[in-house]
N, C-alpha and C positions, 0 to 999 in steps of 0.2 A: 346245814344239818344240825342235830340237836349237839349236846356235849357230847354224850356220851349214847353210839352208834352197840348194840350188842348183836351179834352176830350168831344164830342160831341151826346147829346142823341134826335134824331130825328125819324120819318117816310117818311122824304122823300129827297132823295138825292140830288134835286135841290135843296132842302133850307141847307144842308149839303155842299153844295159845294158855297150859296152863302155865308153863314156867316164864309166859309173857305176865302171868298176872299177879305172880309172887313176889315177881322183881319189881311190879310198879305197886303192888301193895307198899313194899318195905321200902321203894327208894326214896333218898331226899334229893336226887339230881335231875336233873334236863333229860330223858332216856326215850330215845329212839330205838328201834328195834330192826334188824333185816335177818328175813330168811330162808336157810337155804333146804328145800326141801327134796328129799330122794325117795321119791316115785316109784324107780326102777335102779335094781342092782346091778348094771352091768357096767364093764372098765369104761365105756364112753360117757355115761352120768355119772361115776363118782371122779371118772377125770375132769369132766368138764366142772363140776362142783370145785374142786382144790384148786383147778384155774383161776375159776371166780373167788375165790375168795382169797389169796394171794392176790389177784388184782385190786381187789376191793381195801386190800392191807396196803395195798404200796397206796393207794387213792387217798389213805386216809378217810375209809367209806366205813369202816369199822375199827372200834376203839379197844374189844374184847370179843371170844368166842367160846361158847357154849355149845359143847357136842355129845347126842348121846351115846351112849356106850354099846347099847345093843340094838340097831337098824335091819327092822325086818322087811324085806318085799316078794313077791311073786315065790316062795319058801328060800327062798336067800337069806344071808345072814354077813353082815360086815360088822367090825368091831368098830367103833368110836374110835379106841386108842390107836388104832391101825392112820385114819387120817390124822389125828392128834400127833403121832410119829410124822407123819410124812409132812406138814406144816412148819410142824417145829424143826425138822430137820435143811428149811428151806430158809427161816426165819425166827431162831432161837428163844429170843424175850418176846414174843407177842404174846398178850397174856390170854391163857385157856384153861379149861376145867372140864372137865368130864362129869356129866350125872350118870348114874347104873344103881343097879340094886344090890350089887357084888361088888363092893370097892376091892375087897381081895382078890378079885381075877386080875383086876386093874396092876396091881399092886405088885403080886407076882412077875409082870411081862417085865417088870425095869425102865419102863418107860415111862412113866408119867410122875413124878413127886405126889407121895403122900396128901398132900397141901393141895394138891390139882384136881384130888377126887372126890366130890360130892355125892353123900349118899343121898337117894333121891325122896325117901321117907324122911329124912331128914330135911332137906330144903323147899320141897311143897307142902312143908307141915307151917301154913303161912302163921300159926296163933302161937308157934313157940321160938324163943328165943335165938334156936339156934339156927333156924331160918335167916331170921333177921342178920344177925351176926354174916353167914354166907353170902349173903346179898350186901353186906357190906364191903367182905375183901373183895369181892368181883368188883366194884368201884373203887375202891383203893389201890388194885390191882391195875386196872386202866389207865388210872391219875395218873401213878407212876410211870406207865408205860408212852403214855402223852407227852409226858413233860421230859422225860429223859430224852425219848424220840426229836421233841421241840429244841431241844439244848444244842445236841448233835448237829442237826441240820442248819440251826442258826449259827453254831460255829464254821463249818463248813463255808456257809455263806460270806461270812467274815473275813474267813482265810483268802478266798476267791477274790475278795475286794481288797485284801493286803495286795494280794496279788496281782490287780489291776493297776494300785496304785505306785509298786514300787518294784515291780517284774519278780524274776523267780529266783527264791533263796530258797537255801536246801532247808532251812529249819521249818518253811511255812509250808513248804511241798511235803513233807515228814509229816507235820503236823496235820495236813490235807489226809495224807494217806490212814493214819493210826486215827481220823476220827471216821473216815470212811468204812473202816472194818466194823468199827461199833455200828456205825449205822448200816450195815449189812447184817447185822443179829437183828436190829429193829425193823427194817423194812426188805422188801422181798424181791432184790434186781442185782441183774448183773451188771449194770451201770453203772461206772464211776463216775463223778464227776471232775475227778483230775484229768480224765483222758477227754473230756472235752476242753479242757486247757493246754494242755499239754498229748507228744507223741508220747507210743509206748516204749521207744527208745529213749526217749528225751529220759522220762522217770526212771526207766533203768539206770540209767548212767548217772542220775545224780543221786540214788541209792546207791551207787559203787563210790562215788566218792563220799557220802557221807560215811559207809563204811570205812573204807579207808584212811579216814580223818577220826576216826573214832580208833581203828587198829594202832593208830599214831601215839593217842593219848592214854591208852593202856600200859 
């Protein structure tokens, strides 16, 4: 796949294809594009949409996502921020933005940071500056999320391979565990991967003795 996967949730394919052209006017990276388009407003297409695209997050099939704020179909109306909640509530640091015309509706609900809301005259105004500028932290925003993402899991890996080589200490099973939660804000599963290592009794128990060896040293 390219670098940098952007992930687009819309209703209508002209504004799909313009804010595909803003982003590759102003990019300077490898940028591939997927997206997710809603047709029809009903709970089995916007469910099945959040499915996909949580899967598509754990796949590493997208890098960043792009959702707009106001999705009209068949006279139905769903808010952007409303999926924008329910993603992030599943998968904390994946990085997203909202385009709208009203960043204050946005802004009001408590949901979204400031920093998350693109106004949309603002970002397909591709000959001014602050286009350009938006379309940059959308890619700096990603890098970061890439590379933190890459860190987490290559330590994990690490741990697992201490852990092959020299069986289970409570400090490497700790340290398994405390990067695992990180990598549960970055990616979107209920899988650990210490419980493929280990029972769920096993890690119990050697959390009760690391507490207890910690209540010691107090």
């Amino acid at each position: 796949m390219s670098k940098y996967i952007i992930g687009i949730i819309d209703d209508e394919p002209f504004n799909v294809k313009t804010i595909r052209g803003t982003i590759k006017i102003h990019a300077t990276e490898d940028v591939g594009f997927k997206t997710y388009l809603l047709n029809e407003l009903d709970e089995v297409s916007i469910s099945k949409i959040y499915k996909e695209v949580l899967k598509d997050i754990e796949n590493n099939s997208i890098s960043t996502l792009i959702i707009d704020e106001k999705i009209i179909s068949n006279s139905n109306e769903i808010r952007g921020s409303e999926i924008f909640a329910k993603i992030k509530q599943k998968v904390d640091k994946f990085p997203m933005i909202i385009l709208t015309n009203f960043p204050d509706d946005c802004m009001n609900d408590n949901i979204i940071d400031p920093d998350k809301i693109y106004k949309k005259i603002d970002f397909l105004n591709i000959d001014s500056d602050t286009s350009k500028e938006l379309v940059k932290k959308i890619f700096l925003n990603a890098q970061k999320y890439m590379e933190q993402r890459c860190i987490v899991e290559q330590k994990i890996k690490e741990l697992e391979e201490q852990i092959e080589n020299n069986g289970y200490k409570s400090q490497i099973v700790t340290d398994i565990i405390e990067n695992e939660e990180m990598l549960q804000n970055l990616r979107p599963t209920d899988f650990r991967q210490i419980e493929k290592l280990m029972k769920p009794d096993e890690i119990k128990e050697i959390l009760e003795l690391i507490k207890e060896a910690n209540d010691l040293t107090e």
